[in-house]
PDB file of N, CA, C, O and CB in Angstrom:
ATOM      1  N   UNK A   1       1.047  13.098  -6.478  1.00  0.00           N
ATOM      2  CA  UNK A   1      -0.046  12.276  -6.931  1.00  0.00           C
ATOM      3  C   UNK A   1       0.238  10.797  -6.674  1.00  0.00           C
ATOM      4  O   UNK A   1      -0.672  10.026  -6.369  1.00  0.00           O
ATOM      5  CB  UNK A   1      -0.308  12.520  -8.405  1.00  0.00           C
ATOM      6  N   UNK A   2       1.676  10.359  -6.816  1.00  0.00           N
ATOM      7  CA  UNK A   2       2.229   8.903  -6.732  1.00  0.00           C
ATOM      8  C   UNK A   2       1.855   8.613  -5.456  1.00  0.00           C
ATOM      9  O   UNK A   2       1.271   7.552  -5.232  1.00  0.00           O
ATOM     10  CB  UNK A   2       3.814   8.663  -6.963  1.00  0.00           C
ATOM     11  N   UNK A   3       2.163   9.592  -4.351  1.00  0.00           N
ATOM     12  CA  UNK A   3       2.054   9.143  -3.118  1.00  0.00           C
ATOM     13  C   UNK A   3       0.676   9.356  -2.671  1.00  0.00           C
ATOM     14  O   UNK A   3       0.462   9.098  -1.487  1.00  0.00           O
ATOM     15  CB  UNK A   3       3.007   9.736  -2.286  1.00  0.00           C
ATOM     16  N   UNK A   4      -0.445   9.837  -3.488  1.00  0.00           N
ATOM     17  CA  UNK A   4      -1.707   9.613  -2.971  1.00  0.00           C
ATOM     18  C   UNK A   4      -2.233   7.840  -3.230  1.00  0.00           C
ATOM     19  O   UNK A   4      -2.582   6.901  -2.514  1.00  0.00           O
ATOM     20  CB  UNK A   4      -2.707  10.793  -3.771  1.00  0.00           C
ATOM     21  N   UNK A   5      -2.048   8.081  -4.579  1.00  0.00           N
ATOM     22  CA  UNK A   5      -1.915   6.522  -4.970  1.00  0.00           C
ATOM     23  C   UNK A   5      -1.634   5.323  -4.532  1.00  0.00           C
ATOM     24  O   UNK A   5      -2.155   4.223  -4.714  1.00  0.00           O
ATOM     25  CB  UNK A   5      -1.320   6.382  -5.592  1.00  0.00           C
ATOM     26  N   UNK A   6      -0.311   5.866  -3.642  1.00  0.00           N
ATOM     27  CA  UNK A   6       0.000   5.415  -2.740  1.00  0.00           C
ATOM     28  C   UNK A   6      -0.276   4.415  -1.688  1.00  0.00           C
ATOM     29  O   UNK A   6       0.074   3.253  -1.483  1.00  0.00           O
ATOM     30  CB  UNK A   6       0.075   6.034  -2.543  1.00  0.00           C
ATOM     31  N   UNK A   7      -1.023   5.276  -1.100  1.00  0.00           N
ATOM     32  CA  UNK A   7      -1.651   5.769   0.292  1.00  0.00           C
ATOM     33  C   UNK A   7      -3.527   5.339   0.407  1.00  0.00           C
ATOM     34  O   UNK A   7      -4.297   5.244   1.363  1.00  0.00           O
ATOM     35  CB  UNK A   7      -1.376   7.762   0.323  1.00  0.00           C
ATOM     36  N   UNK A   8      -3.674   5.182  -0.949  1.00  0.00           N
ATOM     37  CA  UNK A   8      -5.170   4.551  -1.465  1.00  0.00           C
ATOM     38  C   UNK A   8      -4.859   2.953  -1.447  1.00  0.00           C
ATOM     39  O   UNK A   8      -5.575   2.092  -0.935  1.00  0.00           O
ATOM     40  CB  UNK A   8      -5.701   5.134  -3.276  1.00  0.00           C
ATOM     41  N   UNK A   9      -3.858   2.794  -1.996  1.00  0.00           N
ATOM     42  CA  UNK A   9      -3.817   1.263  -2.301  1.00  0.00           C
ATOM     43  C   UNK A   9      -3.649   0.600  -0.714  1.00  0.00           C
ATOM     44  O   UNK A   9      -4.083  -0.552  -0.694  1.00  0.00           O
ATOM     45  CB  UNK A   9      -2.349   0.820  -3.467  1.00  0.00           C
ATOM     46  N   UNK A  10      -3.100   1.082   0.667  1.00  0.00           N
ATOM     47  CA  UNK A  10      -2.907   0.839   1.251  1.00  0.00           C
ATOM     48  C   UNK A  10      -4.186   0.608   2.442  1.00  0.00           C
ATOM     49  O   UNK A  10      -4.236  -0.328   3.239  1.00  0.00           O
ATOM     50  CB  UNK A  10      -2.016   1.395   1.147  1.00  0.00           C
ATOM     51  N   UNK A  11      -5.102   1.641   2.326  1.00  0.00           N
ATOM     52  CA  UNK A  11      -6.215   2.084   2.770  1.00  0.00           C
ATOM     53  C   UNK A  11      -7.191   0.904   2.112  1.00  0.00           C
ATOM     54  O   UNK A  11      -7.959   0.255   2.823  1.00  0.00           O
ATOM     55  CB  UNK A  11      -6.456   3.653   2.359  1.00  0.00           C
ATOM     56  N   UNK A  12      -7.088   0.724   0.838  1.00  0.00           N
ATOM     57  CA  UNK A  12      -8.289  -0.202   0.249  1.00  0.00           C
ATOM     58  C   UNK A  12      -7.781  -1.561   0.756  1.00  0.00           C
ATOM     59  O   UNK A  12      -8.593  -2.328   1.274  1.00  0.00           O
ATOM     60  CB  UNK A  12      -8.505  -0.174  -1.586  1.00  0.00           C
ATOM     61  N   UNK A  13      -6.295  -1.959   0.624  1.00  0.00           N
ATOM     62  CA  UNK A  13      -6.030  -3.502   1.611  1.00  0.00           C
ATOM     63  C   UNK A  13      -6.564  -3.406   2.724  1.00  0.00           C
ATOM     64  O   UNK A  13      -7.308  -4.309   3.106  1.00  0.00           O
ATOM     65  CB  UNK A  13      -4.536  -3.952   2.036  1.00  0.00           C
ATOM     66  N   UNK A  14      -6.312  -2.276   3.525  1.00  0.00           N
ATOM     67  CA  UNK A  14      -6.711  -2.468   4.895  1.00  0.00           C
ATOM     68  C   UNK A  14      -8.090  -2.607   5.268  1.00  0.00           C
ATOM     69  O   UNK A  14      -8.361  -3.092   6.366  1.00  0.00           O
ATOM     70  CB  UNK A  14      -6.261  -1.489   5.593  1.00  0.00           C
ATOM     71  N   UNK A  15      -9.105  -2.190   4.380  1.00  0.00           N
ATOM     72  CA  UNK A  15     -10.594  -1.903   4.189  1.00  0.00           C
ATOM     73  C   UNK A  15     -10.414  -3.427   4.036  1.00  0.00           C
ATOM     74  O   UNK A  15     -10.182  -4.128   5.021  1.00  0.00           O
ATOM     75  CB  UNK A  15     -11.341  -0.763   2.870  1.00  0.00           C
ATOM     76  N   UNK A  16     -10.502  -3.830   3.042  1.00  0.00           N
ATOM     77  CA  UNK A  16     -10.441  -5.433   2.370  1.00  0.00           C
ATOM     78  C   UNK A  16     -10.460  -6.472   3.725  1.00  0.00           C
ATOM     79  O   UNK A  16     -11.341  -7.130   4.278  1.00  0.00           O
ATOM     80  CB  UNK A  16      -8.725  -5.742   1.310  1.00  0.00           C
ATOM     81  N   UNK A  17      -8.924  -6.244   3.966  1.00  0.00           N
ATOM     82  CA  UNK A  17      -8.590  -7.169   5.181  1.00  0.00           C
ATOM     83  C   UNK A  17      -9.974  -6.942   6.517  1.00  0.00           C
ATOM     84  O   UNK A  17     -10.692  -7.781   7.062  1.00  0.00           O
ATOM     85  CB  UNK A  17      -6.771  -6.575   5.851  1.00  0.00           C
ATOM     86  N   UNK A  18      -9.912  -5.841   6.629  1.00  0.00           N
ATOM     87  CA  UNK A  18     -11.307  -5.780   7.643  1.00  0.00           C
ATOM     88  C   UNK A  18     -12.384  -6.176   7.549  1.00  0.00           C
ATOM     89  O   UNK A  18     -13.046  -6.474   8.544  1.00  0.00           O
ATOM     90  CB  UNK A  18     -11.748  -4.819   7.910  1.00  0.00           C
ATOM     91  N   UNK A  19     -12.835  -6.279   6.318  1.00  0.00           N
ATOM     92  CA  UNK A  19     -14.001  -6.817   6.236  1.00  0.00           C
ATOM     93  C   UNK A  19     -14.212  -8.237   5.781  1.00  0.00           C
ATOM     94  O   UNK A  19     -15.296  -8.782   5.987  1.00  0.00           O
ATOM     95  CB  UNK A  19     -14.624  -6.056   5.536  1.00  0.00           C
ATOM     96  N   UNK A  20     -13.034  -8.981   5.055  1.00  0.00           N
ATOM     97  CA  UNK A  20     -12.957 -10.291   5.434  1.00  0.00           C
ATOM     98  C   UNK A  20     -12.680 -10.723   6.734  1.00  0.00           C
ATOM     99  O   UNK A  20     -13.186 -11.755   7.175  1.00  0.00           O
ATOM    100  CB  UNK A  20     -12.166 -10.804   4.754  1.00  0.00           C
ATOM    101  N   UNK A  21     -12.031 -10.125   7.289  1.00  0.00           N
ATOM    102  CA  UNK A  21     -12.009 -10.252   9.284  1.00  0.00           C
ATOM    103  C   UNK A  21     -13.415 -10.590   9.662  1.00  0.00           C
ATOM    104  O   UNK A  21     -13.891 -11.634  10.110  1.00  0.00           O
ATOM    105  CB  UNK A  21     -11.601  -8.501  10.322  1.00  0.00           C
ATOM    106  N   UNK A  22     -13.965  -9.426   9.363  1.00  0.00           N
ATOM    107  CA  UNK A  22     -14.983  -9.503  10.618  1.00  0.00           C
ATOM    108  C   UNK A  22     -16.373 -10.470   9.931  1.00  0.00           C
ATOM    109  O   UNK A  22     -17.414 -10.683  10.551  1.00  0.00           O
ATOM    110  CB  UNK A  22     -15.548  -7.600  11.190  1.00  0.00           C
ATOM    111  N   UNK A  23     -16.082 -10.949   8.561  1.00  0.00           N
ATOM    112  CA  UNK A  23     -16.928 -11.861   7.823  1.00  0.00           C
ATOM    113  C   UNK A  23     -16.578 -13.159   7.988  1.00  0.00           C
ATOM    114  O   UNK A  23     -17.135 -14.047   7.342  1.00  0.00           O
ATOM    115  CB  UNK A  23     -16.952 -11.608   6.490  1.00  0.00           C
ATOM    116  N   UNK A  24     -15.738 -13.370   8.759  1.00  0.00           N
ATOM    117  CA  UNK A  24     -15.271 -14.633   9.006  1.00  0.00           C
ATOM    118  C   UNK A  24     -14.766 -15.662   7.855  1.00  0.00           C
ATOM    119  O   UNK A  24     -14.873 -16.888   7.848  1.00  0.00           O
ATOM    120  CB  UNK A  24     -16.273 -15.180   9.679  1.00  0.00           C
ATOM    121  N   UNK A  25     -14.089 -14.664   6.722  1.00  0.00           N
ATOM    122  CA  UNK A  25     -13.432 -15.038   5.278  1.00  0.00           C
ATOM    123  C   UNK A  25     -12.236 -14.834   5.817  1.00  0.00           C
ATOM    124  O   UNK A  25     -11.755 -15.245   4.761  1.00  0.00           O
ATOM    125  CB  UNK A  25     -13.760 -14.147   3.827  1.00  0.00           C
ATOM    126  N   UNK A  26     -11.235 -14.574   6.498  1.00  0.00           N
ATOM    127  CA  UNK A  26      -9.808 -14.429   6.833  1.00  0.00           C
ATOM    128  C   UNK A  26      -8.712 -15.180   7.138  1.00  0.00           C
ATOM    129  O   UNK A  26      -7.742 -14.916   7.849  1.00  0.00           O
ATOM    130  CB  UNK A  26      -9.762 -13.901   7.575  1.00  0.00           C
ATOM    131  N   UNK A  27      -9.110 -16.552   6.244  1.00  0.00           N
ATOM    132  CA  UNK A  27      -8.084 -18.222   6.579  1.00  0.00           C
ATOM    133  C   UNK A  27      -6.735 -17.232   6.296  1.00  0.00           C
ATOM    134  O   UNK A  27      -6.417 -16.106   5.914  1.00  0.00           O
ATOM    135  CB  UNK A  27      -8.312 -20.137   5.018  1.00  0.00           C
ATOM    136  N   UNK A  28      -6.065 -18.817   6.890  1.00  0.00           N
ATOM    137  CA  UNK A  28      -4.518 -18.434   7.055  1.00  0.00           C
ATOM    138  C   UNK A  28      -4.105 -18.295   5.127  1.00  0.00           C
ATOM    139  O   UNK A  28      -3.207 -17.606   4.642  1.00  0.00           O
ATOM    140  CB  UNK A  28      -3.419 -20.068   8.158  1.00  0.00           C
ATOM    141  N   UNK A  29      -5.074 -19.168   4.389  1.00  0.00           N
ATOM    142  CA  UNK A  29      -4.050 -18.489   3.170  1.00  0.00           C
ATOM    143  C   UNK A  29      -4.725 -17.260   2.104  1.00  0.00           C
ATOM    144  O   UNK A  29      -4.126 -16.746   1.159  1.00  0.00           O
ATOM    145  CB  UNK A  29      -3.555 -19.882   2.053  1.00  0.00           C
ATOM    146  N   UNK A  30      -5.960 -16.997   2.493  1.00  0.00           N
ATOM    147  CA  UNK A  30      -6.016 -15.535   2.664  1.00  0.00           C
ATOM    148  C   UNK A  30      -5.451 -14.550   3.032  1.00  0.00           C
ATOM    149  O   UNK A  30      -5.371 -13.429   2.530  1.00  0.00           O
ATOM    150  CB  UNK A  30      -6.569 -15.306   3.076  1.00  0.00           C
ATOM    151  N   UNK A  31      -4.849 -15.183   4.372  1.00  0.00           N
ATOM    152  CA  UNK A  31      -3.627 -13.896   5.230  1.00  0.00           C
ATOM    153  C   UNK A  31      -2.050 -14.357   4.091  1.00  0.00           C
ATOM    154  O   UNK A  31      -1.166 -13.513   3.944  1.00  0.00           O
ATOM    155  CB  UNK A  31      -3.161 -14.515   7.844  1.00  0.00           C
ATOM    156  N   UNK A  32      -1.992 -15.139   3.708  1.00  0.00           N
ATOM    157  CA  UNK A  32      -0.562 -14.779   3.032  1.00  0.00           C
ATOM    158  C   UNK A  32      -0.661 -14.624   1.783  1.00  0.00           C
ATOM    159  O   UNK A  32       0.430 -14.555   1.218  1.00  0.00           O
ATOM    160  CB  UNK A  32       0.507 -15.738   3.175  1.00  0.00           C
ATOM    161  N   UNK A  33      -1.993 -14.504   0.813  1.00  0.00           N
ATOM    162  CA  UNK A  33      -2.098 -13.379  -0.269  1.00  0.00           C
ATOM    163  C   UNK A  33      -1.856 -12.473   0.240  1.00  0.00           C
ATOM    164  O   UNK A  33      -0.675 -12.160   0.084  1.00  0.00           O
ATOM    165  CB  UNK A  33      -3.194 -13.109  -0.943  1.00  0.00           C
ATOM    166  N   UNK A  34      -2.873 -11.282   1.310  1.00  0.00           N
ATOM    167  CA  UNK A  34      -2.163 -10.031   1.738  1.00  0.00           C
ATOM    168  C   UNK A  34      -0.874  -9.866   1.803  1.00  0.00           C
ATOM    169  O   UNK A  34      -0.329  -8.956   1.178  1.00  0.00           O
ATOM    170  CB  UNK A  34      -2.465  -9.703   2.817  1.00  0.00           C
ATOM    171  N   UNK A  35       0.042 -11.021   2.839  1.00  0.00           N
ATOM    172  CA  UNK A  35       1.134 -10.926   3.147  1.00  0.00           C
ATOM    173  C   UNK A  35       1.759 -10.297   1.573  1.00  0.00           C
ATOM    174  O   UNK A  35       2.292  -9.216   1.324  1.00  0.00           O
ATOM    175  CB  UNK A  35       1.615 -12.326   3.806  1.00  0.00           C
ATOM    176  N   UNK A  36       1.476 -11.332   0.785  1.00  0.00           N
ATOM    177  CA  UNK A  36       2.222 -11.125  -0.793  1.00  0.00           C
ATOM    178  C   UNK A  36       1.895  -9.750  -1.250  1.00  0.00           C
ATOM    179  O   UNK A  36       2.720  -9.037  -1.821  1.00  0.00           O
ATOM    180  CB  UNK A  36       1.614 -12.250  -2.081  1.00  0.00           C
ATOM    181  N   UNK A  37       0.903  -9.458  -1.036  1.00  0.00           N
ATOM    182  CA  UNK A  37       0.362  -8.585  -1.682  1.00  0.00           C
ATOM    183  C   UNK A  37       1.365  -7.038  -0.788  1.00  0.00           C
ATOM    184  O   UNK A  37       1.894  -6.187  -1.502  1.00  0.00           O
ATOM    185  CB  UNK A  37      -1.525  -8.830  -1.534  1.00  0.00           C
ATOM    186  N   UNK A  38       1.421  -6.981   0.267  1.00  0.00           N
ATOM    187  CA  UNK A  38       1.762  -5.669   1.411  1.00  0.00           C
ATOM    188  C   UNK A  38       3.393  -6.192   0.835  1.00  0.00           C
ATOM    189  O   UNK A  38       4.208  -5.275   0.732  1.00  0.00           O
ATOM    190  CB  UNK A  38       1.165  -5.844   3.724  1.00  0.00           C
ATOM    191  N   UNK A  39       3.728  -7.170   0.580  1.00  0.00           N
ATOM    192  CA  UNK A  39       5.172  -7.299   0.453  1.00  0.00           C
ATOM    193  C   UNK A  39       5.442  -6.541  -1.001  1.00  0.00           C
ATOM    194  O   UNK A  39       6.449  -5.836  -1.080  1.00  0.00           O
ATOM    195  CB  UNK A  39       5.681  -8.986   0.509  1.00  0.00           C
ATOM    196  N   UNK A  40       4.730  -6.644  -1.941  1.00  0.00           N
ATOM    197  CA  UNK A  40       4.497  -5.826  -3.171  1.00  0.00           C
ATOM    198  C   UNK A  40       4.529  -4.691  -2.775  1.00  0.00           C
ATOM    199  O   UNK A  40       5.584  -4.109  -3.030  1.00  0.00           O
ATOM    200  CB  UNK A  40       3.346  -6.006  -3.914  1.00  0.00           C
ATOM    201  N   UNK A  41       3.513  -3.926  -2.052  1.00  0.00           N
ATOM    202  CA  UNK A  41       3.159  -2.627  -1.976  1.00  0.00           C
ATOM    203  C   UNK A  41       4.596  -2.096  -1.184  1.00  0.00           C
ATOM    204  O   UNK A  41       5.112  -1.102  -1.694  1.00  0.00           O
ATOM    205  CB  UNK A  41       1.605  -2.404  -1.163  1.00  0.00           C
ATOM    206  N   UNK A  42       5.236  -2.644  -0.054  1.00  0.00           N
ATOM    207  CA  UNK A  42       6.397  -1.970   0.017  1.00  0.00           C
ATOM    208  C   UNK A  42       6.984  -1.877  -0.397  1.00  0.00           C
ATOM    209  O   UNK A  42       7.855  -1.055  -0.112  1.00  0.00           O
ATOM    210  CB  UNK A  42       6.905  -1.941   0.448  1.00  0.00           C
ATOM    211  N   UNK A  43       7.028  -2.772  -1.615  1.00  0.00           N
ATOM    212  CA  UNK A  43       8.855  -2.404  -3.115  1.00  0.00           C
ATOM    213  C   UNK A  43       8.599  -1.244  -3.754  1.00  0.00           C
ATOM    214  O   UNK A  43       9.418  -0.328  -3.830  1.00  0.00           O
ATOM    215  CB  UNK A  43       9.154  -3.725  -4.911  1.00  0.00           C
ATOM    216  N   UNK A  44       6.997  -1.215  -4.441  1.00  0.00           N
ATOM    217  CA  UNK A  44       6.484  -0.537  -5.263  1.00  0.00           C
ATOM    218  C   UNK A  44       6.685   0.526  -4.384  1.00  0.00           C
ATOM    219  O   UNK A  44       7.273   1.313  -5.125  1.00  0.00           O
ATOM    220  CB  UNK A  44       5.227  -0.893  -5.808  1.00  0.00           C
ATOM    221  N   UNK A  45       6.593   1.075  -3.311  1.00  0.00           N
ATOM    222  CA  UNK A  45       6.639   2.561  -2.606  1.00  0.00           C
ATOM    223  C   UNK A  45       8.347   2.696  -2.383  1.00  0.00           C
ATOM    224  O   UNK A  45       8.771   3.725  -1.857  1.00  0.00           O
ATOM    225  CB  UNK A  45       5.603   2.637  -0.850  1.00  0.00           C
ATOM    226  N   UNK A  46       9.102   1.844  -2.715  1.00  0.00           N
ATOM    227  CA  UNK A  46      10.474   2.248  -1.994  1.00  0.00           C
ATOM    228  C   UNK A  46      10.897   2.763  -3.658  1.00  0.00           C
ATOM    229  O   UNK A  46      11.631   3.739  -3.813  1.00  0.00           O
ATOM    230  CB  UNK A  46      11.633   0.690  -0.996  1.00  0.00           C
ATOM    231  N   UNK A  47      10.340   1.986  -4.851  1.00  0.00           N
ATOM    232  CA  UNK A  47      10.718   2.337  -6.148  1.00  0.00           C
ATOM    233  C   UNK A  47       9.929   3.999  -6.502  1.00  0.00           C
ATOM    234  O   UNK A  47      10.605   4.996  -6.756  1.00  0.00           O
ATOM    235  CB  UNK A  47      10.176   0.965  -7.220  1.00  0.00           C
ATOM    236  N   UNK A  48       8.670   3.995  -6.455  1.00  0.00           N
ATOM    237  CA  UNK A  48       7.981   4.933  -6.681  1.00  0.00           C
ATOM    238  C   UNK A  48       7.561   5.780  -6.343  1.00  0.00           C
ATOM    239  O   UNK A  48       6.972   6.557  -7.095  1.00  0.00           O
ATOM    240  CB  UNK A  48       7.522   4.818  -6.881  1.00  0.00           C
ATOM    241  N   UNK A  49       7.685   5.951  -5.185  1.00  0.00           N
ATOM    242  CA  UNK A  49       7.463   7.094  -3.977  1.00  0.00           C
ATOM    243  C   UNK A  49       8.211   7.362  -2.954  1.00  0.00           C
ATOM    244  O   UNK A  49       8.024   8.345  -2.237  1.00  0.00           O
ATOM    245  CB  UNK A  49       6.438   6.940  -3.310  1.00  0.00           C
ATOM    246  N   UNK A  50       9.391   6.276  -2.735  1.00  0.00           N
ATOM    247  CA  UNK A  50      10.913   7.279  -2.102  1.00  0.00           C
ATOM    248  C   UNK A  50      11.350   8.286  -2.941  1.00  0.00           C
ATOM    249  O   UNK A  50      11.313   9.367  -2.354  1.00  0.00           O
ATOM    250  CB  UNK A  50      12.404   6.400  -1.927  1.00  0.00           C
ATOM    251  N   UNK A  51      11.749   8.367  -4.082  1.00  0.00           N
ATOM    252  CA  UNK A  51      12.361   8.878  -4.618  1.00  0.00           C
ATOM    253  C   UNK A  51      11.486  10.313  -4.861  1.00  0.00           C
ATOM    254  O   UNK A  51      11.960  11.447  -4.940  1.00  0.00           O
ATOM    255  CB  UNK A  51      12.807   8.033  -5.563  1.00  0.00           C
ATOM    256  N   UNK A  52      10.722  10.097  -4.912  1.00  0.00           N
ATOM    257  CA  UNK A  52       9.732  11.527  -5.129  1.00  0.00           C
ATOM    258  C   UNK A  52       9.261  12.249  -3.658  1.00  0.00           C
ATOM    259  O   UNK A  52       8.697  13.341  -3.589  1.00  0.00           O
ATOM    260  CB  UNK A  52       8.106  11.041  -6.023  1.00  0.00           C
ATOM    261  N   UNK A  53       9.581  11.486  -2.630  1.00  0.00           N
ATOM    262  CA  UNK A  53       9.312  12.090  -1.271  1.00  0.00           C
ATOM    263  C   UNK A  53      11.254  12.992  -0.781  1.00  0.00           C
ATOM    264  O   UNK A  53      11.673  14.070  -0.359  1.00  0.00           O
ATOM    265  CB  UNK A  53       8.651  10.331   0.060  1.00  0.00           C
ATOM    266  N   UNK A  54      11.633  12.061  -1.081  1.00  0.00           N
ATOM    267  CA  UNK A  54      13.682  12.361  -0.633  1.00  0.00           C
ATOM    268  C   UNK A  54      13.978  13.129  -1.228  1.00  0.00           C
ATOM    269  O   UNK A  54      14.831  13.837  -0.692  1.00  0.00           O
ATOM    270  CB  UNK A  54      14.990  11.328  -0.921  1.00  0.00           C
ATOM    271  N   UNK A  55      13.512  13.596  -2.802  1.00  0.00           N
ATOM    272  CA  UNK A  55      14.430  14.684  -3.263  1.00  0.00           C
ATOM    273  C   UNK A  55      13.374  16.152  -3.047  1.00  0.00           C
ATOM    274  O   UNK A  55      12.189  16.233  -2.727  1.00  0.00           O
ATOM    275  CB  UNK A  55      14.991  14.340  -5.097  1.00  0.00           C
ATOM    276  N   UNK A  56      14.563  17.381  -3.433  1.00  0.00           N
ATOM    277  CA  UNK A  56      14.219  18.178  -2.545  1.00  0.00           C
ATOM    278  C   UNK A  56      14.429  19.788  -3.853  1.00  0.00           C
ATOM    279  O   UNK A  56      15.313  20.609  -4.101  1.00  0.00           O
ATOM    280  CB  UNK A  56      15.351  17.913  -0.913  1.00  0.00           C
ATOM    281  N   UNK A  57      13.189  19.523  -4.286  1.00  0.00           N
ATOM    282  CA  UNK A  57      12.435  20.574  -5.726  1.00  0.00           C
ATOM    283  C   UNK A  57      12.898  21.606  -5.435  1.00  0.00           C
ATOM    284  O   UNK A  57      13.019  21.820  -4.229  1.00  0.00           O
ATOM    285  CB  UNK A  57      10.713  20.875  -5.964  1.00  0.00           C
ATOM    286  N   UNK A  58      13.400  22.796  -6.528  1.00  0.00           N
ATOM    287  CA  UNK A  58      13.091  24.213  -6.165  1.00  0.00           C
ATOM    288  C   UNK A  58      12.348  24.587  -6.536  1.00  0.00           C
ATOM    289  O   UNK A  58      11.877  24.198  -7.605  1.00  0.00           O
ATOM    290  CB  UNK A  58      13.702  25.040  -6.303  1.00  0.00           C
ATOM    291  N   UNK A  59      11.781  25.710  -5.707  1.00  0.00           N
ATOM    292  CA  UNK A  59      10.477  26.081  -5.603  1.00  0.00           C
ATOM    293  C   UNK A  59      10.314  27.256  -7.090  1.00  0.00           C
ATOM    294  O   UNK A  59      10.840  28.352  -7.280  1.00  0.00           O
ATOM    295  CB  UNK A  59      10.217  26.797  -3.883  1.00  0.00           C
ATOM    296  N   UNK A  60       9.060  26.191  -8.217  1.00  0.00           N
ATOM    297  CA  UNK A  60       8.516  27.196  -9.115  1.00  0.00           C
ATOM    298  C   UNK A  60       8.418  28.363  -8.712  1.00  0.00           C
ATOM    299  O   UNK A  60       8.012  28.621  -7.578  1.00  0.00           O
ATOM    300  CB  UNK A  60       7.413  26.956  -9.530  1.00  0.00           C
ATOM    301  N   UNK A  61       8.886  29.549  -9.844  1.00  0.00           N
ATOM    302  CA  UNK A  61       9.131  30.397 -10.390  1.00  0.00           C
ATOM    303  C   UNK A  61       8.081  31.407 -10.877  1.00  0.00           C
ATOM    304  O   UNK A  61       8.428  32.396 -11.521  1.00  0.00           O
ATOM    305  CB  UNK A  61       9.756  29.930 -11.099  1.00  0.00           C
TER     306      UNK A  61
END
């Protein structure tokens, strides 16, 4: 579920970023909120969703 969560938050920046692109809203310090923002989203996935992708469940019973 973490890693759908994931995988949404990443999808809705990228939606975001596109459509301030092509609206001609996409200044340079617009681009380094994202920056801040994608620099977030990769800690938060190395804390919250490595660890649940690397280890390796046995299979319910």
């Amino acid at each position: 579920m973490v890693v759908k969560i994931y995988g949404l938050i990443w999808a809705l920046g990228a939606l975001a970023a596109g459509v301030l692109y092509l609206t001609g809203n996409f200044t340079p310090i617009v681009n380094i909120l994202f920056g801040i923002l994608s620099f977030g989203a990769i800690f938060m996935g190395m804390i919250a969703v490595l660890p649940l992708t690397e280890t390796h469940h046995s299979p319910s019973k």
